[in-house]
N, CA, C and O atoms as a GROMACS GRO file, in nm:
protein
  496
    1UNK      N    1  11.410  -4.682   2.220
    1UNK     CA    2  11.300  -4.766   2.258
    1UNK      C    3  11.207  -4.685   2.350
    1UNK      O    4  11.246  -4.639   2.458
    2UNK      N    5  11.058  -4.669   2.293
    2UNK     CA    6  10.955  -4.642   2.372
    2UNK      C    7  10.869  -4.724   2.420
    2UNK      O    8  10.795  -4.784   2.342
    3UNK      N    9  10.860  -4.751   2.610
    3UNK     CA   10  10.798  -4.812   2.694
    3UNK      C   11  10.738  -4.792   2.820
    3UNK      O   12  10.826  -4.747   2.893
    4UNK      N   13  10.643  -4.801   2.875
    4UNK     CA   14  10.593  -4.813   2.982
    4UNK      C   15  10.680  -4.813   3.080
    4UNK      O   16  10.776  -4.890   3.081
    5UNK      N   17  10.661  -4.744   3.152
    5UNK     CA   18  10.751  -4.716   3.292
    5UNK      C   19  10.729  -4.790   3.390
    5UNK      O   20  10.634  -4.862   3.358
    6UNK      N   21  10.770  -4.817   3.512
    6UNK     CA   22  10.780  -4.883   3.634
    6UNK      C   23  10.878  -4.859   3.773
    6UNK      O   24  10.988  -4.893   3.817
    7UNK      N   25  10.755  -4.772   3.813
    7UNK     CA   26  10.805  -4.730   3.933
    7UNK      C   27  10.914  -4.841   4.063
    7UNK      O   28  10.976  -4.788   4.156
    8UNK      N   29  10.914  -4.966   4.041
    8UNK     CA   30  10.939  -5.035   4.066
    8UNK      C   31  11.120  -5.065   4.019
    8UNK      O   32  11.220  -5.079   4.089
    9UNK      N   33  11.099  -5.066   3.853
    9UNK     CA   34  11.242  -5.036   3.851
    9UNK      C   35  11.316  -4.965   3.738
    9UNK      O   36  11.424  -4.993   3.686
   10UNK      N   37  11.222  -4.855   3.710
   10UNK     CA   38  11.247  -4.727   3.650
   10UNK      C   39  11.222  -4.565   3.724
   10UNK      O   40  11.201  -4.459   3.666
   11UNK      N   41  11.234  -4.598   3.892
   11UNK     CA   42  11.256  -4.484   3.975
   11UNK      C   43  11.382  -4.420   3.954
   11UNK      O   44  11.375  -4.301   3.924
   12UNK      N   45  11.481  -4.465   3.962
   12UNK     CA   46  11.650  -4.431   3.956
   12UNK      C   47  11.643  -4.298   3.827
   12UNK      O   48  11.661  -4.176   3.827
   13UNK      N   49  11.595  -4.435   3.694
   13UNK     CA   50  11.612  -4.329   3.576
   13UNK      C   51  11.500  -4.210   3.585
   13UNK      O   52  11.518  -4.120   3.503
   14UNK      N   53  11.442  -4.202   3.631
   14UNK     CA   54  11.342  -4.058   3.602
   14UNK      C   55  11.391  -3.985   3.720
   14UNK      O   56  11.373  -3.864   3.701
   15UNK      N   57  11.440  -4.007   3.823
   15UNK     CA   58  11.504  -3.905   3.896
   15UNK      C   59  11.637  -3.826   3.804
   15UNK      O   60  11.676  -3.710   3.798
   16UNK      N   61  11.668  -3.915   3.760
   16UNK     CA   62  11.828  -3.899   3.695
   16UNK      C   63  11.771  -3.789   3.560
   16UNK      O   64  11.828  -3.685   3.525
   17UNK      N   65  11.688  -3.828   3.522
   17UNK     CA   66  11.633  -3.747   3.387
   17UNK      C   67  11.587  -3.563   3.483
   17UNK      O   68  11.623  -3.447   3.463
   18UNK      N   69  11.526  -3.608   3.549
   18UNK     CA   70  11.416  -3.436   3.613
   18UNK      C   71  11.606  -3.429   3.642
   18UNK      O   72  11.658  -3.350   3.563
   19UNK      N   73  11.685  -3.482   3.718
   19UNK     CA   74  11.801  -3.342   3.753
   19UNK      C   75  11.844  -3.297   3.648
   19UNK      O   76  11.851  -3.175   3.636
   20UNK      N   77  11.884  -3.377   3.546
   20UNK     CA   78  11.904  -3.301   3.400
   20UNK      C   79  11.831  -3.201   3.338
   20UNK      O   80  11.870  -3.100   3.280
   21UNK      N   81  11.717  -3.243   3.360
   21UNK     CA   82  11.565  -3.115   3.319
   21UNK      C   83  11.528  -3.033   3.409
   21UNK      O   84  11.425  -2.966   3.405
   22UNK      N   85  11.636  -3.034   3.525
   22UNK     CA   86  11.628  -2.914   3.642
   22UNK      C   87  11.600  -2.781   3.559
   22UNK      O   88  11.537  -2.696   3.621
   23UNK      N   89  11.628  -2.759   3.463
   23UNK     CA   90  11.581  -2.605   3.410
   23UNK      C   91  11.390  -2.618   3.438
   23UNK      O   92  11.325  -2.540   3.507
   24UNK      N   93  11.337  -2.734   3.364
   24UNK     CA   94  11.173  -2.719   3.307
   24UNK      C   95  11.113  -2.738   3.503
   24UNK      O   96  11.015  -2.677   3.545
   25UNK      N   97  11.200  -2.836   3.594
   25UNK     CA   98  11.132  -2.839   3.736
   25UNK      C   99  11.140  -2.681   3.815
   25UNK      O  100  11.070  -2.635   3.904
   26UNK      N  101  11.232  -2.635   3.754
   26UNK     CA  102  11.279  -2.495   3.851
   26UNK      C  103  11.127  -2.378   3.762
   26UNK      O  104  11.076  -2.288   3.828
   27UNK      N  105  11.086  -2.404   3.633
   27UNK     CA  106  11.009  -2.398   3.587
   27UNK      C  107  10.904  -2.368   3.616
   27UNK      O  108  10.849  -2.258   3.626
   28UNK      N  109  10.862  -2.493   3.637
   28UNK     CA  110  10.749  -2.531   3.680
   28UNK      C  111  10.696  -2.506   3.860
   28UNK      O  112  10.583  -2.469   3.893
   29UNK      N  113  10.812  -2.539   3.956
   29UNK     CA  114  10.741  -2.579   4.072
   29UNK      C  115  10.824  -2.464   4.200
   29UNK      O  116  10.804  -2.444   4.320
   30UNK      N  117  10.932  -2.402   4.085
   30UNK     CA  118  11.051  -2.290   4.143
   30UNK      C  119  11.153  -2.343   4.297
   30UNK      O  120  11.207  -2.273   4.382
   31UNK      N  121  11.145  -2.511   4.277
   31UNK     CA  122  11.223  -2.540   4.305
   31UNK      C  123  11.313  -2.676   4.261
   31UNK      O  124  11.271  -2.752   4.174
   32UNK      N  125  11.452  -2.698   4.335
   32UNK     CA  126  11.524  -2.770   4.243
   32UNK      C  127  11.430  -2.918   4.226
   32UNK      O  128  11.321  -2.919   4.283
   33UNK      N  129  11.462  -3.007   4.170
   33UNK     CA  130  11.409  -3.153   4.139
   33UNK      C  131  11.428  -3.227   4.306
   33UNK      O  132  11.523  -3.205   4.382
   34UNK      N  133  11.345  -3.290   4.326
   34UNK     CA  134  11.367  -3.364   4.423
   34UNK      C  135  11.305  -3.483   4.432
   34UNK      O  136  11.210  -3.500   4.355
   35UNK      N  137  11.346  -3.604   4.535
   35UNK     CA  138  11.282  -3.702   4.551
   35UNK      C  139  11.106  -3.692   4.502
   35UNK      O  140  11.048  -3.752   4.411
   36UNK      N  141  11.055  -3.596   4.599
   36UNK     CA  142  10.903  -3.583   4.587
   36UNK      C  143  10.865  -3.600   4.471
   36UNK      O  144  10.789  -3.689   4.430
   37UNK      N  145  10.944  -3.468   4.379
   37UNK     CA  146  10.890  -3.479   4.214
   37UNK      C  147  10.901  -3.635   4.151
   37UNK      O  148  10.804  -3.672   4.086
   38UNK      N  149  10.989  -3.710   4.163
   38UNK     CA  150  10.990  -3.847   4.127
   38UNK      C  151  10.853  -3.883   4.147
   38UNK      O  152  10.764  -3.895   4.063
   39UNK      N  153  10.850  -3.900   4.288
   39UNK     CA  154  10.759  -3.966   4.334
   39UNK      C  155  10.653  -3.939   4.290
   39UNK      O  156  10.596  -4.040   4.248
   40UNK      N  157  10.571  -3.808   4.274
   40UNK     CA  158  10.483  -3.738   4.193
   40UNK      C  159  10.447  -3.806   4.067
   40UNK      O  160  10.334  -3.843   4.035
   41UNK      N  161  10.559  -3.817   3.998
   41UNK     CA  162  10.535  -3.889   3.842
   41UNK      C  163  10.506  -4.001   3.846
   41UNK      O  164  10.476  -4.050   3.737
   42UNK      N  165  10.501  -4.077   3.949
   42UNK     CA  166  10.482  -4.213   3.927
   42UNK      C  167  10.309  -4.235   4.004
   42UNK      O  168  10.227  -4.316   3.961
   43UNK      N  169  10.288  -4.163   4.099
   43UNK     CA  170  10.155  -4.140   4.197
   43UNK      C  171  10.041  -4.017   4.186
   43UNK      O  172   9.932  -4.010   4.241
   44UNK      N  173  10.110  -3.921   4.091
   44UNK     CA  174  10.002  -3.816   4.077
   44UNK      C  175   9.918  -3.840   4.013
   44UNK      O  176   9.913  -3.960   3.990
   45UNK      N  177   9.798  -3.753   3.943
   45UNK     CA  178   9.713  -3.746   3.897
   45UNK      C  179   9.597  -3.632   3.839
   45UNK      O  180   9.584  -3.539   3.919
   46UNK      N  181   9.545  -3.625   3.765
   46UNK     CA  182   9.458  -3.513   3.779
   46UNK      C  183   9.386  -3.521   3.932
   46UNK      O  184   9.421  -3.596   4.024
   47UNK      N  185   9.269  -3.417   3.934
   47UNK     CA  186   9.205  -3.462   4.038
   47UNK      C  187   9.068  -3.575   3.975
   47UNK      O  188   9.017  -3.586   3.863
   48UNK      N  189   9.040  -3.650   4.111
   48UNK     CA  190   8.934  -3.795   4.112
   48UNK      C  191   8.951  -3.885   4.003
   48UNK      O  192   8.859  -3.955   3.960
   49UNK      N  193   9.066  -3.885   3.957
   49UNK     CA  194   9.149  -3.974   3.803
   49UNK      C  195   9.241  -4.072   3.942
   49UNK      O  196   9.295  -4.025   4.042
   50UNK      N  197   9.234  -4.181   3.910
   50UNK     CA  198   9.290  -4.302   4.019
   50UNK      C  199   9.443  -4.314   3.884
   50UNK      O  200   9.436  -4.330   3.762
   51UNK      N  201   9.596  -4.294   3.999
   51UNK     CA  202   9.659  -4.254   3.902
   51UNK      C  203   9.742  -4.393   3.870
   51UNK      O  204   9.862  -4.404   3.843
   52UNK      N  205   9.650  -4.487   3.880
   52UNK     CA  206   9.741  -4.618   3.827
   52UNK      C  207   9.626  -4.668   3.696
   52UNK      O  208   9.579  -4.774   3.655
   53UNK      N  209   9.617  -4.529   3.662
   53UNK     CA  210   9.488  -4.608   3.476
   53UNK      C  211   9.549  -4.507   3.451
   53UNK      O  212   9.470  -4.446   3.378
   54UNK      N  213   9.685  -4.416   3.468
   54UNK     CA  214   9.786  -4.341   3.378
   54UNK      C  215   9.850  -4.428   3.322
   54UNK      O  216   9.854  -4.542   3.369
   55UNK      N  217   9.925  -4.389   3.193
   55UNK     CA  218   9.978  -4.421   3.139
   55UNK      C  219  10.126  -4.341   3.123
   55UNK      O  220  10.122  -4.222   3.089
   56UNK      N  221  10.245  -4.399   3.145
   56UNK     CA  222  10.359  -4.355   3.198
   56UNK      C  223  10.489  -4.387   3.118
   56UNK      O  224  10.561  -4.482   3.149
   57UNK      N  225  10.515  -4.299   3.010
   57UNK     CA  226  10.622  -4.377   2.939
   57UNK      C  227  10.774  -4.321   2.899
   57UNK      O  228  10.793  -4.199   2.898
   58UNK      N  229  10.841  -4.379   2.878
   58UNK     CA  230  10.973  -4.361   2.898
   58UNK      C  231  11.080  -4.346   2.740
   58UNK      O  232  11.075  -4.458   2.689
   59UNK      N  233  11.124  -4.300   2.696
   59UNK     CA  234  11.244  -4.327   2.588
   59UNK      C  235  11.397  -4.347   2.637
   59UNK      O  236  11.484  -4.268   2.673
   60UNK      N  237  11.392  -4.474   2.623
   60UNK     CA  238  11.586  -4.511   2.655
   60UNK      C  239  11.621  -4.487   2.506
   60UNK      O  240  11.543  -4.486   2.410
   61UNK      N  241  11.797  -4.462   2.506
   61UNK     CA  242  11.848  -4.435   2.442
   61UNK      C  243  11.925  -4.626   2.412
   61UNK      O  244  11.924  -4.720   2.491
   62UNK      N  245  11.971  -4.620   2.300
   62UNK     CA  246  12.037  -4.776   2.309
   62UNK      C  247  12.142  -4.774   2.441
   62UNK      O  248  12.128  -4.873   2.514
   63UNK      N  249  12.208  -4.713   2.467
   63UNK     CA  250  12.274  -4.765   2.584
   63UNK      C  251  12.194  -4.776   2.753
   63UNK      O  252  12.245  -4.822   2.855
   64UNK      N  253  12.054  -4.714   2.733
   64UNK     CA  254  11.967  -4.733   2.823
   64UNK      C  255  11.991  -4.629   2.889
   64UNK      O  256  11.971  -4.656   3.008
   65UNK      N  257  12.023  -4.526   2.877
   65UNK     CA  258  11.984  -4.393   2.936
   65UNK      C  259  11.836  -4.341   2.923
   65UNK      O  260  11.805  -4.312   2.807
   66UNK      N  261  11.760  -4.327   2.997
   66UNK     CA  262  11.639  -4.215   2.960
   66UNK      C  263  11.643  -4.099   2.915
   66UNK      O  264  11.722  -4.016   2.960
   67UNK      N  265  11.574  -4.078   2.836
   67UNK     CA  266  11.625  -3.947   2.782
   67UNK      C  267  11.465  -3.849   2.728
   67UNK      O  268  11.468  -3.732   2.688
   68UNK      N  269  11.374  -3.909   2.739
   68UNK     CA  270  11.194  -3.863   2.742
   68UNK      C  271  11.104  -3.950   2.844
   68UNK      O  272  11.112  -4.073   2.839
   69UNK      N  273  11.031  -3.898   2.921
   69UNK     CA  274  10.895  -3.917   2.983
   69UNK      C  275  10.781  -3.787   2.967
   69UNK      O  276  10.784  -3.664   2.982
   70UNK      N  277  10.644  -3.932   2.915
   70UNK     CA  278  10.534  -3.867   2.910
   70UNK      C  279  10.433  -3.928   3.024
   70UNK      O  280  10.452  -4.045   3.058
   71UNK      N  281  10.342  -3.862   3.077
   71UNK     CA  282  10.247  -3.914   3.164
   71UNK      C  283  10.104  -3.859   3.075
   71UNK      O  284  10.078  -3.741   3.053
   72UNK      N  285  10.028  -3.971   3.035
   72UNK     CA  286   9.901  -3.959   3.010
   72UNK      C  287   9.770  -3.987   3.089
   72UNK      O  288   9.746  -4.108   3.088
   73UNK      N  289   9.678  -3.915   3.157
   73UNK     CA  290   9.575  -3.949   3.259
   73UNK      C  291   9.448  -3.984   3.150
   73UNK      O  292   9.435  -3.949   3.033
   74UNK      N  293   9.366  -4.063   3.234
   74UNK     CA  294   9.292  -4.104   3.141
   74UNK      C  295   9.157  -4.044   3.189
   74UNK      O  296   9.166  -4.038   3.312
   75UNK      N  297   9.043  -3.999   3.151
   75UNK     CA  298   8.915  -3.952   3.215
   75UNK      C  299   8.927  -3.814   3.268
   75UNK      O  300   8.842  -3.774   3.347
   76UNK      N  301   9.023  -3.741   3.232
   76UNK     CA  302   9.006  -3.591   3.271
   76UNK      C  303   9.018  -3.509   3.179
   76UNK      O  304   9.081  -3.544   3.079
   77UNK      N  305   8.960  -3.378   3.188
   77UNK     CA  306   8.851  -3.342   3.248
   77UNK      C  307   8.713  -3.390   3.233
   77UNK      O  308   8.623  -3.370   3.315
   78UNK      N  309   8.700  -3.467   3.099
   78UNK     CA  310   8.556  -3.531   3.040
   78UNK      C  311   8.605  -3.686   3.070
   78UNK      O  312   8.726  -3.711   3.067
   79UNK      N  313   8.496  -3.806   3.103
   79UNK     CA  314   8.514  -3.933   3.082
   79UNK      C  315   8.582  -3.982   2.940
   79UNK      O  316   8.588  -4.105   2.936
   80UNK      N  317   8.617  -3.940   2.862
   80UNK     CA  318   8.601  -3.936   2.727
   80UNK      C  319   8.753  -3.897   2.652
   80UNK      O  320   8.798  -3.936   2.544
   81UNK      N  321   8.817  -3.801   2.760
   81UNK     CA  322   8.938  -3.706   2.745
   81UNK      C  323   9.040  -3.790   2.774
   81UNK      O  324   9.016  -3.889   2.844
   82UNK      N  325   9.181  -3.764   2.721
   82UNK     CA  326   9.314  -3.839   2.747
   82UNK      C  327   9.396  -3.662   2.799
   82UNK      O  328   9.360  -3.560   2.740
   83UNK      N  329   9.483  -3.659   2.889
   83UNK     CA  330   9.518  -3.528   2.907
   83UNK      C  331   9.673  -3.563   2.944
   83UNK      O  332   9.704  -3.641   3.034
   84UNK      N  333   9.754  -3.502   2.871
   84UNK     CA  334   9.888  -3.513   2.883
   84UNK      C  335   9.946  -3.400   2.983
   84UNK      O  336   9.996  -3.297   2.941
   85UNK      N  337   9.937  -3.422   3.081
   85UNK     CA  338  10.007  -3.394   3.232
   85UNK      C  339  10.180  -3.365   3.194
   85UNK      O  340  10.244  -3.269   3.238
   86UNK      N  341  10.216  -3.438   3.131
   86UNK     CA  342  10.403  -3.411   3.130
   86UNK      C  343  10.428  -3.439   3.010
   86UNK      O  344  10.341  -3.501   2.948
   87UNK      N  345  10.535  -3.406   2.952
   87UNK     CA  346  10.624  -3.415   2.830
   87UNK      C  347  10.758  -3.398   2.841
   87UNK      O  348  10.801  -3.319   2.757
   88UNK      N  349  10.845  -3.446   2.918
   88UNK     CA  350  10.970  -3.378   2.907
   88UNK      C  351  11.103  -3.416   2.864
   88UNK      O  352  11.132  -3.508   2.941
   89UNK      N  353  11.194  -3.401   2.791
   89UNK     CA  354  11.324  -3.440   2.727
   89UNK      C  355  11.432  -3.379   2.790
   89UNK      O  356  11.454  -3.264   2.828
   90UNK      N  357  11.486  -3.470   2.792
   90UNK     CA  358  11.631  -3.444   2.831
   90UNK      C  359  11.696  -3.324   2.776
   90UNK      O  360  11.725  -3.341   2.657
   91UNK      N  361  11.740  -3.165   2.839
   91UNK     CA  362  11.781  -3.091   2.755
   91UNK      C  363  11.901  -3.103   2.637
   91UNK      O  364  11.904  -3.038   2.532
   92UNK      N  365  11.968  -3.172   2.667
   92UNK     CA  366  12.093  -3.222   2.564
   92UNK      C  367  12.026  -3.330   2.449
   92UNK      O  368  12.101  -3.384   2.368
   93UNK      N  369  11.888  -3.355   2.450
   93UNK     CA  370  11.826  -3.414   2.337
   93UNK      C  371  11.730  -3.366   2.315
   93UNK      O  372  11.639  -3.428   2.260
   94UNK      N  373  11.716  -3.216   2.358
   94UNK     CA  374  11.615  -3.131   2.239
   94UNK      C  375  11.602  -3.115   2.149
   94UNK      O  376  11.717  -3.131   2.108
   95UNK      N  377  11.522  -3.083   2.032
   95UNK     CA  378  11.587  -3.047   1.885
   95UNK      C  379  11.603  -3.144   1.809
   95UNK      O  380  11.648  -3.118   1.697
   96UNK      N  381  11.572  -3.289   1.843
   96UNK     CA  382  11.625  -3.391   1.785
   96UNK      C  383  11.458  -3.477   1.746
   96UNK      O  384  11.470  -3.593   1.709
   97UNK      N  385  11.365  -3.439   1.752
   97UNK     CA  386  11.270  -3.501   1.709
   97UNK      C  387  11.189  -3.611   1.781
   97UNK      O  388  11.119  -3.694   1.724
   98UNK      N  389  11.215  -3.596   1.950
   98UNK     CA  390  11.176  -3.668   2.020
   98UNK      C  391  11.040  -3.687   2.092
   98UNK      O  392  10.959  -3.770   2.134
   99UNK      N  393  11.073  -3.539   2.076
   99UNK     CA  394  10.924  -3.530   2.134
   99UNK      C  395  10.796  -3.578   2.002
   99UNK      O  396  10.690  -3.640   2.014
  100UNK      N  397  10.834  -3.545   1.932
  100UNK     CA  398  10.734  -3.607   1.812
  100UNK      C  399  10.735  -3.769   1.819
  100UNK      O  400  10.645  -3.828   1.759
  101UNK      N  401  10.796  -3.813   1.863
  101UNK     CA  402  10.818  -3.951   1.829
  101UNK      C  403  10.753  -4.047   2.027
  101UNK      O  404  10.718  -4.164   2.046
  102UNK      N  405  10.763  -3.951   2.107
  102UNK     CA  406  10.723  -3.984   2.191
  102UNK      C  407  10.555  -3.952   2.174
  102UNK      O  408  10.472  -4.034   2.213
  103UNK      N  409  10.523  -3.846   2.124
  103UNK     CA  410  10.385  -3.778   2.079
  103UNK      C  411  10.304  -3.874   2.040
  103UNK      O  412  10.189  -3.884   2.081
  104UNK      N  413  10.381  -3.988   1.921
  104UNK     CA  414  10.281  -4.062   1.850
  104UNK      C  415  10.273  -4.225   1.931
  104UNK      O  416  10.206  -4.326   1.909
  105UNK      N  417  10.369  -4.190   2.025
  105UNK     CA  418  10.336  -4.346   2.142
  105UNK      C  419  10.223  -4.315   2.183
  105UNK      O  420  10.127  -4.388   2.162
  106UNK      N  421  10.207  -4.143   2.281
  106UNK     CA  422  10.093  -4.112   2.375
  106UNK      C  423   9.946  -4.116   2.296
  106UNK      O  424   9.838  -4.146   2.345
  107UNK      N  425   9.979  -4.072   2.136
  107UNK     CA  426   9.870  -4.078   2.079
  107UNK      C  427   9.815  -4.238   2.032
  107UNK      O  428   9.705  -4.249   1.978
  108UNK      N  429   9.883  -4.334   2.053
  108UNK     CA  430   9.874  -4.478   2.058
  108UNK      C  431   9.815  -4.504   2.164
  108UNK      O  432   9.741  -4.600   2.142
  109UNK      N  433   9.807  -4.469   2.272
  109UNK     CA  434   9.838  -4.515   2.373
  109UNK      C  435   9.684  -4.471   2.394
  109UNK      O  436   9.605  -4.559   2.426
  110UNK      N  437   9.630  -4.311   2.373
  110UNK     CA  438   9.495  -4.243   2.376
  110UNK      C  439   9.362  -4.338   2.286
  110UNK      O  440   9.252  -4.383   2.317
  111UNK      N  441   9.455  -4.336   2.153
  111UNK     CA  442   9.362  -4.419   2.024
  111UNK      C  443   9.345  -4.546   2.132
  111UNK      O  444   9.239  -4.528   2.192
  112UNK      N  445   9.423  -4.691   2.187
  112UNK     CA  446   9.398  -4.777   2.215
  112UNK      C  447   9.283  -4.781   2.356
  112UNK      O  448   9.213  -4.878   2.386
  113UNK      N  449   9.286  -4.673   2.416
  113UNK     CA  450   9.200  -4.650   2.509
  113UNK      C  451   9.039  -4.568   2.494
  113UNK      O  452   8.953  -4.541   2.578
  114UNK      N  453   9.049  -4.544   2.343
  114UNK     CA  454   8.908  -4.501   2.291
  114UNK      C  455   8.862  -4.345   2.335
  114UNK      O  456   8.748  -4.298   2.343
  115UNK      N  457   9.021  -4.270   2.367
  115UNK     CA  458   9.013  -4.140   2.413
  115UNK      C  459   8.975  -4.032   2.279
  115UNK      O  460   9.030  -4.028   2.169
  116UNK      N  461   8.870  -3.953   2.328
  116UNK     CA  462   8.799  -3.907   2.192
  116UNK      C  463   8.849  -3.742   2.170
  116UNK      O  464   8.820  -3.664   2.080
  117UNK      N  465   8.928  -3.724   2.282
  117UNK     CA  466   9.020  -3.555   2.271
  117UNK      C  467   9.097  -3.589   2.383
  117UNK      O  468   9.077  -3.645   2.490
  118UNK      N  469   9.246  -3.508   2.289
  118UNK     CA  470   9.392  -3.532   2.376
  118UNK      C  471   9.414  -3.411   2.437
  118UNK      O  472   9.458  -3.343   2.345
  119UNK      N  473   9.410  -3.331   2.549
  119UNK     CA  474   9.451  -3.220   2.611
  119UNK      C  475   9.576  -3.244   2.656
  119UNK      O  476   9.627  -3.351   2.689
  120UNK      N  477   9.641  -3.091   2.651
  120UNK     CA  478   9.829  -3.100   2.714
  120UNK      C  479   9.772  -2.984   2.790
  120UNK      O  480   9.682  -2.902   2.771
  121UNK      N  481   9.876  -3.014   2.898
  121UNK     CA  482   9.853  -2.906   3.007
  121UNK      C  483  10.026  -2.813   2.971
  121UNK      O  484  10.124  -2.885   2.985
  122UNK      N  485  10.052  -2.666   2.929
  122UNK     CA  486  10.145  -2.599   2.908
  122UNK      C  487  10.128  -2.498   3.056
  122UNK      O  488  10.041  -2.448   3.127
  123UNK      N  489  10.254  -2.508   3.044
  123UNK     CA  490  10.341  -2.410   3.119
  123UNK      C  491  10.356  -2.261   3.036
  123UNK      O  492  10.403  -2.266   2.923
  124UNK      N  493  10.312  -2.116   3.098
  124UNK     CA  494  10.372  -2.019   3.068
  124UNK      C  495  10.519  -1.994   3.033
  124UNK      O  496  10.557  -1.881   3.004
   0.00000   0.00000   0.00000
């Protein structure tokens, strides 16, 4: 199941997901996962993008594990632009076609908001 997140009472699981994806945070920020980074995903933003018109979504597994989050900002860099800020899977469910399947929520999610180009921000 792919859904909208809530910092409210889907904090637990996205902490629980980044320590698993401690490889892509050590990655990215060269240090381990921490509270902050949580917090980040639920409050960041591009810059002058107000980060509660993101769009924030989650894949549970049937037993309700998380196991994908995407964050989509809306209005950056063009008024016009949808820009995918995060993508990340659980490493023990790589390979499995998730990210494609989370891909075509965010691209739902862009189409319903009248976003006219999807940018991803990659990591070296």
């Amino acid at each position: 199941m792919i859904r909208a997140l809530d910092p409210e009472t889907d904090t637990a699981a996205v902490r629980d997901l980044f320590a698993r994806a401690a490889d892509y945070v050590l990655l990215e920020t060269g240090e381990p996962p921490d509270d902050a980074r949580t917090i980040d995903f639920f409050t960041g933003a591009p810059p002058s993008i107000d980060p509660a018109t993101s769009l924030r979504l989650g894949m549970f597994l049937s037993g309700g594990q998380l196991v994908a989050i995407a964050e989509l900002a809306f209005g950056y860099p063009n008024p016009d632009d949808a820009y995918i800020g995060l993508l990340l899977i659980d490493p023990n469910h790589r390979g499995k076609r998730l990210g494609q399947q989370m891909l075509g929520h965010v691209f739902a999610g862009a189409s319903a908001r009248k976003a006219k180009r999807i940018l991803i921000a990659v990591l070296e």
